[in-house]
C-alpha positions as a printed Julia matrix, in Angstrom:
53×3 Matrix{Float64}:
  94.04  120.62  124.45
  96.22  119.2   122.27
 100.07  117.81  123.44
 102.68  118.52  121.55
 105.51  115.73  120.95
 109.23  116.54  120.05
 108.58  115.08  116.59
 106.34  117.35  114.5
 105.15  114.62  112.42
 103.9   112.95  115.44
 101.94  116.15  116.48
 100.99  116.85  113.1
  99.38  113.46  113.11
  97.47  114.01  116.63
  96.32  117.47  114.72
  95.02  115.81  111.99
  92.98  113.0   114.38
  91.49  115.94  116.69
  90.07  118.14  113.58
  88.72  114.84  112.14
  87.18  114.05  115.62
  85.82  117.33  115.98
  84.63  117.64  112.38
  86.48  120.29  111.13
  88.12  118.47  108.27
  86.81  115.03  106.44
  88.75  112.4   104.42
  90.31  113.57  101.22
  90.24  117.03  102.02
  93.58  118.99  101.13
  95.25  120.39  104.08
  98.42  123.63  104.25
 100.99  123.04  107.23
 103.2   125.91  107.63
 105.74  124.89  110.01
 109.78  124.83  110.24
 112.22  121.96  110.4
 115.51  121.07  111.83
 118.13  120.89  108.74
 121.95  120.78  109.35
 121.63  122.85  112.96
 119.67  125.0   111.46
 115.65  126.14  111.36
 114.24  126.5   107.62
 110.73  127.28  106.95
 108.53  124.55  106.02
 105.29  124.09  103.67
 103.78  120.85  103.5
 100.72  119.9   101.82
  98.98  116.93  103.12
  95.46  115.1   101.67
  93.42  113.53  105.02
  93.9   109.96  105.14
């Protein structure tokens, strides 16, 4: 199971270490995160595209 933390980058990053753990992704490969972000008091969707480091 994995925890989530109130910053999304810091969950993001936990994300990224379990699927490399597990085997599911692999160094250099090209990753989608659909997510949403707090901007001015507000919610706006987010798409971030992220390589495996």
């Amino acid at each position: 199971m994995l925890d989530f933390d109130s910053d999304p980058d810091v969950t993001i990053s936990r994300a990224i270490s379990f699927l490399l753990r597990e085997g599911q992704i692999k160094l250099g490969d090209r990753l989608v995160i659909a997510t949403d972000i707090l901007s001015s008091n507000r919610l706006v969707d987010s798409v971030q595209l992220r390589t495996v480091k």
